[in-house]
VEXLUM-10144 format. One record per residue (C-alpha): x, y, z. Coordinates in Angstrom, 2 decimals. Layout:
// VEXLUM-10144
PT | X | Y | Z
...
This chain:
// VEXLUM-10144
PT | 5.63 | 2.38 | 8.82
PT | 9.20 | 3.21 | 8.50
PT | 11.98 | 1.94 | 8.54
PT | 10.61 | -1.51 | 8.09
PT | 7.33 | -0.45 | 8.51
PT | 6.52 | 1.74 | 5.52
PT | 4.09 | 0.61 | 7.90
PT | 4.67 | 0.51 | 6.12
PT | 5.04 | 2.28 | 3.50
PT | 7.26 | 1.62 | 2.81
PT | 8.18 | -0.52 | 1.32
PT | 9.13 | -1.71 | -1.59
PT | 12.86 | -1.36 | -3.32
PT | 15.55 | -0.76 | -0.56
PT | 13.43 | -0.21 | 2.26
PT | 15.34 | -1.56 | 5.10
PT | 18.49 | -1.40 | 3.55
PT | 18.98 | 1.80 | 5.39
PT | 19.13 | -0.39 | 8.22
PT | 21.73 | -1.95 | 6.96
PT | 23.39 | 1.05 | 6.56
PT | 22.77 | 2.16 | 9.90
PT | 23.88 | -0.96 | 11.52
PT | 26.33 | -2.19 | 8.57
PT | 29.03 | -0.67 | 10.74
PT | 28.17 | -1.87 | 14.02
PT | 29.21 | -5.49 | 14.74
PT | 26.86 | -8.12 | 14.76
PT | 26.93 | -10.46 | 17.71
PT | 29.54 | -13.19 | 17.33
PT | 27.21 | -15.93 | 16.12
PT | 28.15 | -18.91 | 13.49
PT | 27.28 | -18.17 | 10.22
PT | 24.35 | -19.87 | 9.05
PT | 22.60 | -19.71 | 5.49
PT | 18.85 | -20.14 | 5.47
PT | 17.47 | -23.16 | 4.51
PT | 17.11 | -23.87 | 0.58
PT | 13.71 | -22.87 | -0.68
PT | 11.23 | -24.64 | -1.83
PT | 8.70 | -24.08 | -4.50
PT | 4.98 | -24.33 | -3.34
PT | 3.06 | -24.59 | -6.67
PT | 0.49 | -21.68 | -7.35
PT | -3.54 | -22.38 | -8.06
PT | -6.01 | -20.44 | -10.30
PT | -7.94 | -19.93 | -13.25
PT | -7.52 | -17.94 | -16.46
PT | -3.82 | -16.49 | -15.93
PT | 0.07 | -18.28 | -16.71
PT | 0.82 | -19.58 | -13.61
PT | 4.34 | -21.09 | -14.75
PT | 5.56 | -17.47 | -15.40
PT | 3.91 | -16.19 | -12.15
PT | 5.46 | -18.94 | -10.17
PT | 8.86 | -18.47 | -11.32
PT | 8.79 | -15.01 | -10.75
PT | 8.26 | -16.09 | -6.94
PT | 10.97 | -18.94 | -7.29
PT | 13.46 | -15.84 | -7.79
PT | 12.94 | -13.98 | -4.70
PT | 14.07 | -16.80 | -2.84
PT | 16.80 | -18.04 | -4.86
PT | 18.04 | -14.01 | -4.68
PT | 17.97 | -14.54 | -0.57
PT | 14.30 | -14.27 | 0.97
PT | 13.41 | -17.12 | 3.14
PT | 10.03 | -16.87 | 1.22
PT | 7.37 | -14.94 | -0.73
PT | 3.99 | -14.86 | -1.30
PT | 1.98 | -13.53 | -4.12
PT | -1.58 | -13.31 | -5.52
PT | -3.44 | -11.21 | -8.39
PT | -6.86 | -11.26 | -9.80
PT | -8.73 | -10.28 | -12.92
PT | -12.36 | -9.60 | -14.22
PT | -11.94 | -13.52 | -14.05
PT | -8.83 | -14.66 | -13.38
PT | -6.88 | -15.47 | -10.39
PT | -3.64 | -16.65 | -9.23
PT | -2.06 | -17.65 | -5.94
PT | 1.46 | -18.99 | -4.69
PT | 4.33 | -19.02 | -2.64
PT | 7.84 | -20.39 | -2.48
PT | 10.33 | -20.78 | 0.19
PT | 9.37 | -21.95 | 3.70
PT | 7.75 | -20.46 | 6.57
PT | 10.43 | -20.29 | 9.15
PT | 14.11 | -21.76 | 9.12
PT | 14.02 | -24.17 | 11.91
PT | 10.54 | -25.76 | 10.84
PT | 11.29 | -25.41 | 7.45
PT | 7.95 | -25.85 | 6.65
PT | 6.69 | -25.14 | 2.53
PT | 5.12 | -21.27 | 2.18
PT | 1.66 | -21.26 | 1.52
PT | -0.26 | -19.11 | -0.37
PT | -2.62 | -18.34 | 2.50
PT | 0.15 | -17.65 | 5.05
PT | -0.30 | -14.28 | 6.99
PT | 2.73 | -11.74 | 7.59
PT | 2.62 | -8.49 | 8.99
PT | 1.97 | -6.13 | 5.86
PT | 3.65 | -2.74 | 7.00
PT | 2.48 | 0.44 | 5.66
PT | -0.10 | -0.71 | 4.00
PT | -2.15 | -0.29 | 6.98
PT | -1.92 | 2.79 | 5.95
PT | -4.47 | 2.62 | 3.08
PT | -6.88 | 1.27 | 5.72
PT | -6.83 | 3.82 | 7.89
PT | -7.23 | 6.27 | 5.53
PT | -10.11 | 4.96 | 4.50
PT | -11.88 | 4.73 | 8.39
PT | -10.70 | 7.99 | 8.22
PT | -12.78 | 8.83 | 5.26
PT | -15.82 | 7.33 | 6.26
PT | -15.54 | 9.56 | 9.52
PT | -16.21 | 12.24 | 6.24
PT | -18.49 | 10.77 | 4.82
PT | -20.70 | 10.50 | 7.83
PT | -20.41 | 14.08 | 8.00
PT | -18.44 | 14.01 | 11.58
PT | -15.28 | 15.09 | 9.74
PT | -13.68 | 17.29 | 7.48
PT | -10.66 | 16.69 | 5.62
PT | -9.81 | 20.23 | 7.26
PT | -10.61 | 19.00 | 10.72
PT | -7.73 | 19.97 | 13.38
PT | -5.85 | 17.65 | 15.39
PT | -6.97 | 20.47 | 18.19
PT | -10.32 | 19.62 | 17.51
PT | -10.47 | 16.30 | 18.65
PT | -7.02 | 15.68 | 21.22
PT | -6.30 | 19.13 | 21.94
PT | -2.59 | 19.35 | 23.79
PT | -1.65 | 16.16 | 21.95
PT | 0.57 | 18.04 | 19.20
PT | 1.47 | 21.52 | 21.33
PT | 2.03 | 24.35 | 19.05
PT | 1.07 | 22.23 | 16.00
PT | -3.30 | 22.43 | 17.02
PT | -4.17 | 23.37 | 13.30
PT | -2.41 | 20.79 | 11.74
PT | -5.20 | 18.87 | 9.60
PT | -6.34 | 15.37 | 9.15
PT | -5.68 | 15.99 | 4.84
PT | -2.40 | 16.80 | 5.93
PT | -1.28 | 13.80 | 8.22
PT | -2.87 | 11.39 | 5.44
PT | -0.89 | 12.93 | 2.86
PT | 2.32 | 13.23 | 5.16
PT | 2.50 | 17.14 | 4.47
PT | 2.28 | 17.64 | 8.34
PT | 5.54 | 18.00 | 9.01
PT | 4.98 | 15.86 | 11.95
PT | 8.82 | 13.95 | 12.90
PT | 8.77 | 10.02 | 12.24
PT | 9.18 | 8.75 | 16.01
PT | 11.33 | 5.43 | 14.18
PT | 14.31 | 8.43 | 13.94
PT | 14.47 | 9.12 | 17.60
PT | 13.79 | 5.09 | 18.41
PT | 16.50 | 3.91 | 16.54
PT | 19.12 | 5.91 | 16.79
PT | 19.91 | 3.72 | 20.08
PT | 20.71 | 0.11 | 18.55
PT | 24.09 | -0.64 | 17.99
PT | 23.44 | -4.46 | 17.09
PT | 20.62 | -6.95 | 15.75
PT | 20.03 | -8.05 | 19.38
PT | 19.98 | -4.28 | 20.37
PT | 17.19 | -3.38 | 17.89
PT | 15.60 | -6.91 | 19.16
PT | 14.88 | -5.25 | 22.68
PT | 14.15 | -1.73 | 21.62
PT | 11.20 | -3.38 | 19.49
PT | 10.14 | -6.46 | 21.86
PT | 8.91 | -3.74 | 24.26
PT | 5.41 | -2.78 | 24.96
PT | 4.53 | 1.16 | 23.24
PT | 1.46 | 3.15 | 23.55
PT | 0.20 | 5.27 | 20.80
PT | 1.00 | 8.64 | 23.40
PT | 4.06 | 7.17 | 23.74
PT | 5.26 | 6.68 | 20.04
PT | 3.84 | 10.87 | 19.82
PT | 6.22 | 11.90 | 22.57
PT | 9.34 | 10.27 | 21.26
PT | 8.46 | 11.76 | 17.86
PT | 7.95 | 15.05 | 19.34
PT | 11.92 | 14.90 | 20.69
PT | 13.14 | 16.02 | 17.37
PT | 11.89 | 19.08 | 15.77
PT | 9.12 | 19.59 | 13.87
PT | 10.34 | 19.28 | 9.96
PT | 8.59 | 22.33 | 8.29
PT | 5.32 | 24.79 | 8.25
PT | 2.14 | 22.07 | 7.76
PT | 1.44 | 21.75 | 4.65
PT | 4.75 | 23.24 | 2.56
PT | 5.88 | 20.24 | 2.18
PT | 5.89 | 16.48 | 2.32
PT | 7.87 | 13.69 | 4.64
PT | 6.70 | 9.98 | 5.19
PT | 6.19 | 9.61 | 8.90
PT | 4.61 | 7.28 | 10.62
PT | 3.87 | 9.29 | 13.64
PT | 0.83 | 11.18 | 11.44
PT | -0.90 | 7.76 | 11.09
PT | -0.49 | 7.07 | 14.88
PT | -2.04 | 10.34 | 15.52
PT | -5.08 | 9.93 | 12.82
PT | -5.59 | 6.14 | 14.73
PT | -5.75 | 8.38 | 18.31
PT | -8.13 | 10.69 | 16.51
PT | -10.37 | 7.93 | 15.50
PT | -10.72 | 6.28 | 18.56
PT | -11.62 | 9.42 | 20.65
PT | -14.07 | 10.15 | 17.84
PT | -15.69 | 6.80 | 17.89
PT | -14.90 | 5.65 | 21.09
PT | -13.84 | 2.64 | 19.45
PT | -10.52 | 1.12 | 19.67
PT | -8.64 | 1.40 | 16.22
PT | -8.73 | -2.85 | 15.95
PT | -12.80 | -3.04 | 16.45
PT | -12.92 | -0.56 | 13.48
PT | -10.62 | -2.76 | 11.18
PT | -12.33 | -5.69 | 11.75
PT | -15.98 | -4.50 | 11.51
PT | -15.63 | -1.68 | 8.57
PT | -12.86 | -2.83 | 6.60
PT | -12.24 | -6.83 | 7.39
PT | -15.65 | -8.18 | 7.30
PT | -17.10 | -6.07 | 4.27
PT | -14.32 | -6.49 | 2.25
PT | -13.90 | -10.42 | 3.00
PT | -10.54 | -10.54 | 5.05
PT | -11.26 | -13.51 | 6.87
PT | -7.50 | -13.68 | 7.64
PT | -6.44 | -10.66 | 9.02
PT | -6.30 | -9.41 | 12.16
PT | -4.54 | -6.06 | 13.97
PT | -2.77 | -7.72 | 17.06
PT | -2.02 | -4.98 | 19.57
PT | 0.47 | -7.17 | 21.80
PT | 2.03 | -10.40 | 21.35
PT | 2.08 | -12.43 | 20.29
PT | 1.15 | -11.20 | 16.66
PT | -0.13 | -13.70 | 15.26
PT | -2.86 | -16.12 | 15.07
PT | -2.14 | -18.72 | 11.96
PT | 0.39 | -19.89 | 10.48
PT | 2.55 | -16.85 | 9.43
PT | 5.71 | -16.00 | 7.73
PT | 8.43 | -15.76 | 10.14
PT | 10.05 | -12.05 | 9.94
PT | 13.58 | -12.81 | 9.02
PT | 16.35 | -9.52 | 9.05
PT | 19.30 | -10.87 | 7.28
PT | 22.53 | -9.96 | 9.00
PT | 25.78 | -11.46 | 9.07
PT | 22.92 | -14.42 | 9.90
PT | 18.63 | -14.80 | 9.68
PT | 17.77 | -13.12 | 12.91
PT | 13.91 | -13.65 | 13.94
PT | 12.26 | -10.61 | 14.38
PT | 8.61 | -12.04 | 15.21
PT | 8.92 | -11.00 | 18.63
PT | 8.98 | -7.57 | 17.48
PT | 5.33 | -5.55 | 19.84
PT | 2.96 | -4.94 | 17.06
PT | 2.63 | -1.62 | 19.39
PT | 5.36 | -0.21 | 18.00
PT | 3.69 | -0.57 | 14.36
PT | 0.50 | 0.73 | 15.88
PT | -1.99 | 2.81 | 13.00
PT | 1.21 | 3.07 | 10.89
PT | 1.38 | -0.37 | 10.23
PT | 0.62 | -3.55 | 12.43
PT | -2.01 | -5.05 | 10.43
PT | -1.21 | -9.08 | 9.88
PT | -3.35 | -10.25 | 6.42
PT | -2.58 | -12.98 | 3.64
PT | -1.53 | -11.68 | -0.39
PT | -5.14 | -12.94 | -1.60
PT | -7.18 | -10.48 | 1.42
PT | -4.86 | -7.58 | 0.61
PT | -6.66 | -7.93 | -2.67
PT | -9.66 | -7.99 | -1.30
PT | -9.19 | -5.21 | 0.47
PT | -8.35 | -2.85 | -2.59
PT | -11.19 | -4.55 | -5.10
PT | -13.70 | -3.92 | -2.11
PT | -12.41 | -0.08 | -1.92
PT | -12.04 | 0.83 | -5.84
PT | -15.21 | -0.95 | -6.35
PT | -16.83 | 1.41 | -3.77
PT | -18.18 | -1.19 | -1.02
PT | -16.08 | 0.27 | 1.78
PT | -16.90 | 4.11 | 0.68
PT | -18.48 | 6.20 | -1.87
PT | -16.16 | 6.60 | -5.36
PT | -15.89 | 10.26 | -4.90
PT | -14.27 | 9.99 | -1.80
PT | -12.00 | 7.31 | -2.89
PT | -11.13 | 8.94 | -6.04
PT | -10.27 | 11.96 | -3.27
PT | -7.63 | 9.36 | -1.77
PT | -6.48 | 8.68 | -4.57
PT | -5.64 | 11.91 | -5.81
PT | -2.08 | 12.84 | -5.11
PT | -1.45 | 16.19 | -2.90
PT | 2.37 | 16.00 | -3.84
PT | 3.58 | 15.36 | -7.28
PT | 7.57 | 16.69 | -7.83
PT | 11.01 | 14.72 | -8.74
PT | 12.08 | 12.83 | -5.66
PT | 8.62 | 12.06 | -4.23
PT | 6.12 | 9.59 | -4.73
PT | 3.15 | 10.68 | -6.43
PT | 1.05 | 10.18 | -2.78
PT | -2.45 | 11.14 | -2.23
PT | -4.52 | 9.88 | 1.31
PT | -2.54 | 6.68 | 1.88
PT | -2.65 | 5.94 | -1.57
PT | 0.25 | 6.22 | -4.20
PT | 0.19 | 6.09 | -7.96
PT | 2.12 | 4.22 | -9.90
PT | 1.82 | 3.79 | -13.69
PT | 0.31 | 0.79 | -15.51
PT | 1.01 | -1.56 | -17.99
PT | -1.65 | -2.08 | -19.06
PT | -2.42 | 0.67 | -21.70
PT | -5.55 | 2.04 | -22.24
PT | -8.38 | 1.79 | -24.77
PT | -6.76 | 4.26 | -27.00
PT | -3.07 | 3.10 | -26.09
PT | -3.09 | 5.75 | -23.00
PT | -0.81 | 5.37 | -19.81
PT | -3.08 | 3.88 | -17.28
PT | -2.56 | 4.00 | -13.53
PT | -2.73 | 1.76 | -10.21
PT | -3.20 | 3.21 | -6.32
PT | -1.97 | 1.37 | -3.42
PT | 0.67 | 0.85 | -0.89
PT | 3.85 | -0.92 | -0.02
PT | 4.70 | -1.74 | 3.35
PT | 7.90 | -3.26 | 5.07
PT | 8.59 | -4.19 | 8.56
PT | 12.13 | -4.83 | 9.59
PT | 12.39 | -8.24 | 8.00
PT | 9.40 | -8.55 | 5.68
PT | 8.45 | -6.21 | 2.25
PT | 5.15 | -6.24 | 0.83
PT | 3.30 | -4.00 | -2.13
PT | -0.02 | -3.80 | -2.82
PT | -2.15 | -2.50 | -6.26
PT | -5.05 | -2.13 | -7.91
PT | -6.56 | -0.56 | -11.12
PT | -8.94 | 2.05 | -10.50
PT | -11.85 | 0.17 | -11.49
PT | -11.50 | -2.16 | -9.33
PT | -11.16 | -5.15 | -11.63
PT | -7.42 | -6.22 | -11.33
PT | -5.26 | -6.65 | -8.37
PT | -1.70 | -8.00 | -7.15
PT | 0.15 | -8.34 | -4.02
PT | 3.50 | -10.03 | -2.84
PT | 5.10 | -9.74 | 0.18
PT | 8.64 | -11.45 | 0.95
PT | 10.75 | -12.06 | 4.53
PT | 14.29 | -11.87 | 4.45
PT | 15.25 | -8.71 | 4.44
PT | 18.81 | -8.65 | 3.39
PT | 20.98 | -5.69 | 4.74
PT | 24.47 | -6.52 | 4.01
PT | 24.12 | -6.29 | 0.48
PT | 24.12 | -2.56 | -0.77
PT | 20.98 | -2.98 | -3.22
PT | 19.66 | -6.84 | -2.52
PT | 18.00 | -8.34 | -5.52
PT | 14.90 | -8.88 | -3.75
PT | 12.03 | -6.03 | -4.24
PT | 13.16 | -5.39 | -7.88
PT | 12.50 | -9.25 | -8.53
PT | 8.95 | -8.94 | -6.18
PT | 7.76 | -6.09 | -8.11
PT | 8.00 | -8.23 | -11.37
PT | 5.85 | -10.51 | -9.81
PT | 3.60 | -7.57 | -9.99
PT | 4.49 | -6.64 | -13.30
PT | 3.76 | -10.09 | -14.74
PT | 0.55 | -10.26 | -12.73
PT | -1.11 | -7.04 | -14.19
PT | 0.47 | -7.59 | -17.31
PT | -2.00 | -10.59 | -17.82
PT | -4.84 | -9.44 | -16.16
PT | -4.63 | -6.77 | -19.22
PT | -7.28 | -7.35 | -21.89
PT | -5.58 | -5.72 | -24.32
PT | -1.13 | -7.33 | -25.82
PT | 1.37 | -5.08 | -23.60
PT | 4.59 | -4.58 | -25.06
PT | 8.09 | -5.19 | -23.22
PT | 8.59 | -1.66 | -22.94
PT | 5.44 | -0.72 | -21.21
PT | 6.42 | -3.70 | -18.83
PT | 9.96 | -2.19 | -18.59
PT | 8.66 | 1.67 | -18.18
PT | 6.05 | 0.53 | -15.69
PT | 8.61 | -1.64 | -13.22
PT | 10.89 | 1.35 | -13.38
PT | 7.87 | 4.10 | -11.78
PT | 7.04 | 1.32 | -9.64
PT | 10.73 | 0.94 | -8.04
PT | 11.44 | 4.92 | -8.42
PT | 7.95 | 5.37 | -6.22
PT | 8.42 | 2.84 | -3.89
PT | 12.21 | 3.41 | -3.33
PT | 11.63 | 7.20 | -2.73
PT | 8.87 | 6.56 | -0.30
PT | 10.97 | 3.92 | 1.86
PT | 13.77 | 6.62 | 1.80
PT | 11.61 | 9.16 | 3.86
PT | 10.88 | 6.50 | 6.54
PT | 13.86 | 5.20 | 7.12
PT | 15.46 | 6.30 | 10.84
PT | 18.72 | 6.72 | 11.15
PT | 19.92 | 2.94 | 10.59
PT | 16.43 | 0.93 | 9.70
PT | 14.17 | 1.70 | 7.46
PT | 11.05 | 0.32 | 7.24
């Protein structure tokens, strides 16, 4: 979602340091400083792939200030889970691999793709109008398309900006989130701001498009937006762990606390998945957000030429993330047969104390995932996501069949940071970003 929630999307470099920003100047309440409990490593499992080197990467997140991390990758037949830190503070209970955490924007991808299958049913077009199915929900705005809200070229205002412009404190921002939102709610307080240019001229990350294509899909289906997860994306794909809670409490296993990092850890898992909503409440584990993308770009969720139509980007320029239908590009590498630049599609997502990013190749064969809690927003650029996206690096870097050089490591974690980083920027709200 936004700010946090690059629903995600936002995610992945500096996502919520904006909320840092935002609230930097605003004093914290008056608490005792505290420093979160020293990590602890949780040894990884798998088959085929340098665990040691995966493991450490992990092992750094936490030493640079997350309370812990998660991270998993597969190959044509490899795999590789583990975690470090611990689960919560006061527990301090070991990470597990399997742990569940709210993953951000990467719902996202998912709706896209119910989205999609509305088109490939034949009940939608990507040129369907918002008119067409809630007329008087966007007033003035009745031809704005579905292509358009997946690709964020709508022009539609992030509701986050007008939400969290109140906050003057961690506690503050506590109660704004804790309460209860509906989806028609989250459209109205977008709608307070003005609209941000003529649909389709343009592009801006909001999470208030993905709220409206999850109000779409429920009048269409008559459905509620968590029976479609769970029966056309969770079950075929395999997500036995995840879930898309629509009140609290959020979570059903054992999780990864959601940890902002002030001038203290404040807990932020009382934050109303409402407030997330389509944008970004889903709750999964590292190992089922791979799932999720091999079962995609292997075409079990939806035919290959409408995935490949996801994955296409509508906006390519300097500044923006190469961003298709809930799907961005990043490069790989991994070079091709021929020594080509190769490409993966997913997501990041970030909440306002968790990060996570999400990738796959386009065949389908090799995934990775990581997400951390702790997000740190007194330091100007925390260590953090650059050190979680050489997790994912590493992790596609062995899952290559063919040697890849340092440089092609080097070039591909600096497209990786410069996508996710630009993406975060657009959702960030005034203070937080997602």
């Amino acid at each position: 979602m936004a700010f946090s929630i690059r629903s995600g999307r936002k995610i992945a470099v500096a996502a919520l340091a904006a909320l840092a920003c935002s609230m930097g100047a605003v004093t914290a309440p008056a608490l005792a400083a505290s420093s979160p409990t020293p990590a602890r490593p949780s040894p990884g499992a798998g088959h085929g792939m340098d665990g040691e080197t995966l493991q450490h990467d992990l092992d750094l997140v936490t030493q640079a200030s997350a309370i812990a991390v998660v991270g998993a990758a597969r190959g044509s037949h490899q795999w590789w889970q583990g975690a470090s830190g611990v689960r919560s503070i006061d527990a301090a209970r070991t990470a597990r691999p399997g742990d569940t955490f709210r993953v951000g924007s990467i719902t996202k991808t998912m709706i896209a793709t119910l989205a999609m299958q509305q088109v490939q049913a034949r009940r939608w077009k990507l040129t369907t109008r918002v008119g067409d199915v809630l007329p008087g929900l966007l007033p003035g705005h009745e031809l704005v398309t579905l292509e358009q809200l997946l690709s964020h070229r709508s022009g539609l205002p992030d509701y986050f900006g007008t939400l969290l412009a109140g906050p003057q404190t961690p506690d503050q921002l506590l109660t704004v989130l804790h309460r209860p939102y509906t989806d028609a709610q989250l459209v109205a307080v977008a709608l307070k701001q003005p609209w941000l240019f003529r649909p389709g001229t343009d592009y801006s990350y909001s999470n208030t498009e993905y709220v409206v294509v999850g109000m779409m899909l429920e009048q269409a289906t008559q459905r509620s937006v968590a029976h479609l997860l769970r029966n056309r994306i969770f079950v075929p794909a395999g997500m036995r762990s995840s879930t898309y809670p629509t009140r609290l409490p959020g979570f059903r296993w054992t999780h990864l606390s959601e940890y902002a990092l002030f001038e203290r850890p404040y807990n932020f898992d009382a934050t109303n998945p409402s407030v997330f909503s389509s944008a970004g409440a889903v709750v999964s584990t590292a190992p089922d957000l791979d799932r999720f993308y091999r079962a995609l770009f292997t075409g079990q969720l939806l035919r290959m030429n409408l995935v490949r139509n996801m994955a296409t980007p509508r906006t390519v320029k300097a500044g923006d993330p190469a961003y298709g239908l809930g799907i961005y590009l990043v490069g790989d590498p991994c070079p091709g047969p021929k020594g080509q630049q190769q490409y993966l599609y997913g997501h990041d997502g970030a909440t306002f104390g968790t990060l996570s990013t999400a990738f796959t190749s386009p065949d389908g064969k090799r995934q990775a995932s990581v997400n951390f809690t702790g997000r740190d927003y007194l330091t100007a650029a925390p260590p953090t996501a650059k050190l979680a996206n050489d997790f994912l690096i590493d992790a596609f870097s062995q899952t290559c069949p063919r040697p890849v050089s340092a440089t092609a490591k080097k070039k591909a974690a600096g497209q990786l940071a410069q996508a996710l980083r630009g993406s975060a920027a657009t959702t960030q709200a005034p203070a937080l970003r997602r």
